[in-house]
N, C-alpha and C positions, 0 to 999 in steps of 0.2 A: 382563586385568582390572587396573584401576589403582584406589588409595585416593586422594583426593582429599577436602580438607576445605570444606565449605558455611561461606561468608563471608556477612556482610549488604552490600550498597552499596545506599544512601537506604533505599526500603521494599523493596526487592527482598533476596531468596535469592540468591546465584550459587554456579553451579558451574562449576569450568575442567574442560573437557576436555584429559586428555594429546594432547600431538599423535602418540601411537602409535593411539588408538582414533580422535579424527579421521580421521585417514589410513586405517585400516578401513569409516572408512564414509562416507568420501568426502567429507565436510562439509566448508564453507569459510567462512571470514565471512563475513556478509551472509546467507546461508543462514536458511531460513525450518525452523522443527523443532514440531513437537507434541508436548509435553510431558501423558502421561497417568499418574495414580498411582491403583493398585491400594489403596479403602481397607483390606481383609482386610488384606493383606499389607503393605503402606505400600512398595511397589517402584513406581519410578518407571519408566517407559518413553518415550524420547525417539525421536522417528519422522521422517525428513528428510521436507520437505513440498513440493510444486510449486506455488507460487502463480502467478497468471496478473495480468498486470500489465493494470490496468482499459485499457480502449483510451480511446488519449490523440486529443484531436482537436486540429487545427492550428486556434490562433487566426481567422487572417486569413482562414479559410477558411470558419466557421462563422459570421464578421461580414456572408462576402459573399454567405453564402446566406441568412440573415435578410434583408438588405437586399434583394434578389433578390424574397424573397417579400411583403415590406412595401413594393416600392418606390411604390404607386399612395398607398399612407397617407403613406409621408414626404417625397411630392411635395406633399400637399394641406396637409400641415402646414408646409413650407418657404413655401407661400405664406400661409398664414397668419400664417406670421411674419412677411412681408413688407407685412403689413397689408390683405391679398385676402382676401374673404369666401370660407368655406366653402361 
């Protein structure tokens, strides 16, 4: 167990973890944590968390499959620009 004093930075609370209880629970920066307080008792409970990173899509990939499926649309309107009736 470590004492540790509650700072303010902007509007936030902070509190530093000793790196003896880090190291107990394996946290690291960057590290995602659920912070829940008991109102009874005003005890704080910090929980490590797994977030799962949204799935990312590759640009050029998602332009060429829109195009793909719009391509009969962006032919009739290329010609349109071209000053060809719809």
């Amino acid at each position: 167990m470590s004492i540790v004093k509650v700072r303010a930075d902007g509007n936030s609370l902070v509190v530093t973890i000793p790196v003896e209880e880090v190291r107990k629970s394996h946290l690291s920066a960057g590290d995602h944590v659920k912070v829940e307080a008991d109102e009874s008792s005003g005890n704080l409970t910090i929980i490590p968390m797994q977030i799962k990173p949204r799935a990312r899509y590759d640009f050029h990939e998602v332009v060429r499959d829109v195009i793909a499926e719009e391509r009969e649309l962006l032919d009739r309107l290329a010609e349109y620009d071209r000053g060809h009736e719809l």
